[in-house]
C-alpha positions in Angstrom: -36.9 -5.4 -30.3 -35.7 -8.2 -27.0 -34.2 -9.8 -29.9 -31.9 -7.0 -30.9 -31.4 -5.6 -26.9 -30.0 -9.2 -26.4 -28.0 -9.4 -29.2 -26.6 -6.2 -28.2 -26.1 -6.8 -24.7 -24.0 -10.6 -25.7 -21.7 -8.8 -28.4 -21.2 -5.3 -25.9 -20.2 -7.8 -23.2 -17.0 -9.5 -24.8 -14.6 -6.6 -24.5 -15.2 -6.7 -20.9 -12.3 -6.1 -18.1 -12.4 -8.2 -15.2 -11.8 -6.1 -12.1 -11.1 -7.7 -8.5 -11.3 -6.7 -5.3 -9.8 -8.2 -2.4 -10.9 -5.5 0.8 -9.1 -5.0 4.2 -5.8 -6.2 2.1 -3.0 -4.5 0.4 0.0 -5.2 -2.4 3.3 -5.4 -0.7 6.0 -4.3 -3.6 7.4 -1.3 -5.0 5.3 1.1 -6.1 5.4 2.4 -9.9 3.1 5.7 -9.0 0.9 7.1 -6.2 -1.9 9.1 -6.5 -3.3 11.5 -3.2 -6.9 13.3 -2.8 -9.0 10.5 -5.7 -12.0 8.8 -5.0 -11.3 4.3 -5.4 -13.7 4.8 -9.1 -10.5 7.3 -9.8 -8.0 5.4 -9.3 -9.5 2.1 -10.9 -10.1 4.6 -14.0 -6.2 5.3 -13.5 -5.5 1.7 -13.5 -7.5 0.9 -16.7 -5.9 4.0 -18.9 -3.0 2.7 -18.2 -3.8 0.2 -21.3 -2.3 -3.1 -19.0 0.9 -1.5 -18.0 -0.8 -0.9 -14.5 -2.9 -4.1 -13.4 -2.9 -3.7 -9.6 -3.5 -1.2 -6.8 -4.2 -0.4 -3.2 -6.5 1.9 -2.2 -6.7 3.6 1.3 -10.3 5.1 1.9 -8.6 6.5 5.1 -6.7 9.2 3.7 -8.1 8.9 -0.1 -4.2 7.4 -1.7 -4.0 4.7 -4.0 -0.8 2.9 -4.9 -0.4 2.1 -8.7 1.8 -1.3 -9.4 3.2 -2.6 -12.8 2.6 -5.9 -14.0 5.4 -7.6 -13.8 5.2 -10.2 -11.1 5.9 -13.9 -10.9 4.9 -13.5 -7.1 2.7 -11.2 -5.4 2.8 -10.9 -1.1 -0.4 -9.5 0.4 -1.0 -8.1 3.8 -3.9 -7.6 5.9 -4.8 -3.6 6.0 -8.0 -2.0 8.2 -9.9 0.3 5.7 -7.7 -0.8 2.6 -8.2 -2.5 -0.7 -6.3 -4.6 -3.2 -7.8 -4.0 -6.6 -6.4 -6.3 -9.6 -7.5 -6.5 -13.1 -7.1 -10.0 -14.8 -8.7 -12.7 -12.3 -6.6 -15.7 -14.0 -3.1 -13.6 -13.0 -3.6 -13.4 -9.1 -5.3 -16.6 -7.3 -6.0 -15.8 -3.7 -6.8 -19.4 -1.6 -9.4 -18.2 0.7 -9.4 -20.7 3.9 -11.5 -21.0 7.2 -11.6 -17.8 9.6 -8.5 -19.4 11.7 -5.7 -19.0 9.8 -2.3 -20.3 10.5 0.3 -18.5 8.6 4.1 -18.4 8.7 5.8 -15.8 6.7 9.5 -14.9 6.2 9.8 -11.0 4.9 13.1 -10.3 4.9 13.2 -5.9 5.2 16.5 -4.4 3.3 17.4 -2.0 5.8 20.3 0.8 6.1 22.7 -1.9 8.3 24.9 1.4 9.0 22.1 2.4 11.7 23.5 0.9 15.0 19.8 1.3 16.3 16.4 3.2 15.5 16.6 5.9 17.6 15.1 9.8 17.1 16.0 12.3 19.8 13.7 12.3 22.7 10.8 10.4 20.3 9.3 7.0 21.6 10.2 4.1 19.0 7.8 1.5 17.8 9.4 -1.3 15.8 6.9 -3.3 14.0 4.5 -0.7 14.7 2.4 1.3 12.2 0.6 4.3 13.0 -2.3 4.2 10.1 -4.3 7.5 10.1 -3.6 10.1 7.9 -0.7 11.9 7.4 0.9 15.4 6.7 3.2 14.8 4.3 5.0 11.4 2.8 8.0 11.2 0.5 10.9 8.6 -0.1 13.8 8.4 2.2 17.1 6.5 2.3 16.8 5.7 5.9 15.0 5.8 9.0 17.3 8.1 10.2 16.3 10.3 7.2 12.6 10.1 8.0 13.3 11.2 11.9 15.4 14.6 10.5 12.6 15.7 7.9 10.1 14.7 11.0 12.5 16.8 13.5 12.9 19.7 11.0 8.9 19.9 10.8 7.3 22.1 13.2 4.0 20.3 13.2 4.9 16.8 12.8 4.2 14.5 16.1 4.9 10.9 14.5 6.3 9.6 11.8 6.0 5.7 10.3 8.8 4.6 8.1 8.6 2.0 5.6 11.4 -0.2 5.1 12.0 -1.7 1.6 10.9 -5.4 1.2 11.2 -8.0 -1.1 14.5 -6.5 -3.2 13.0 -3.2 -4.0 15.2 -0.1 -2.8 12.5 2.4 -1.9 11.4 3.3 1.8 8.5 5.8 2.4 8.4 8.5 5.1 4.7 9.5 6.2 5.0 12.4 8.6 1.8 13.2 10.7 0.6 15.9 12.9 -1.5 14.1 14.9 -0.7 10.2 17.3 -3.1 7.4 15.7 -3.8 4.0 16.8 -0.9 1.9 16.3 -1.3 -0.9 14.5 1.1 -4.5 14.1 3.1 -4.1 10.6 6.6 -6.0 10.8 8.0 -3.8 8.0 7.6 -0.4 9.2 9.3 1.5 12.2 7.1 4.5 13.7 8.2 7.2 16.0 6.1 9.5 18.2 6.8 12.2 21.1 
């Protein structure tokens, strides 16, 4: 009876997917699909009935949204994230170098922005460049500009703050997240928040 357990449990192993998780970090890139109110085990099921097309994700636990990316990459840029994860399938397609707790790093991100916006400003709201405001939100969509975000904010009788996320790395979309409530800000170099 071991005998036939173990030969079961060898042969049932092979057609295994390897699923990664990198926590505290998230996928900077354009995002193929997001999914709101889903547990993490959800959204990995998500990822895995997708049948390879989708092979990376972020999940926030925050606010219970995962971000679904497609596979095509030849490079990936990661970002630190409180209460996020990054959550790949295929270990040999992402190699993270893991070094000692004092990191050095350099990075050039380079944000396509609306260059017709003389300045980020939004009535009588305070504006925080580089500045994300991470808890929870009221609504989110996509939006051409920052200007954009700070009129559907405006026109939204219970929205306090907004965060708007500037395209980076080619892609074209930016993502408004209007709230009803002032978190913690937070440093993020590609987003622009707002708050009265």
């Amino acid at each position: 009876m071991f005998w036939i357990f173990f030969a079961f449990l060898v042969f049932s192993t092979g057609g295994c997917i390897l699923i990664n998780k990198i926590d505290n970090n998230i996928l900077i890139g354009n995002i193929s699909e997001s999914l709101w109110n889903i547990t993490q085990n959800q959204c990995v099921c998500e990822m895995i009935q997708s049948n390879g097309i989708i092979s990376t994700l972020n999940y926030f636990s925050t606010n219970e949204t995962c971000q679904l990316f497609y596979t095509n990459f030849t490079s990936i840029l990661i970002e630190f994230d409180l209460n996020s994860s990054l959550i790949f399938m295929n270990q040999s397609a992402i190699f993270v170098a893991q070094t000692s707790s004092s990191i050095n790093l350099t990075t050039t991100l380079t944000p396509i922005i609306d260059t017709t916006e003389p300045s980020y400003a939004c009535g009588n709201m305070t504006v925080l460049v580089g500045t994300d405001l991470v808890s929870g939100y009221l609504d989110f969509r996509q939006v051409q500009s920052f200007s954009e975000c700070c009129t559907w904010c405006q026109s939204n009788s219970s929205c306090v703050s907004f965060t708007w996320d500037m395209p980076t790395g080619g892609g074209s979309i930016a993502w408004c997240y209007i709230r009803d409530h002032i978190p913690s800000p937070s440093v993020n170099p590609v987003v622009i928040s707002a708050r009265y």
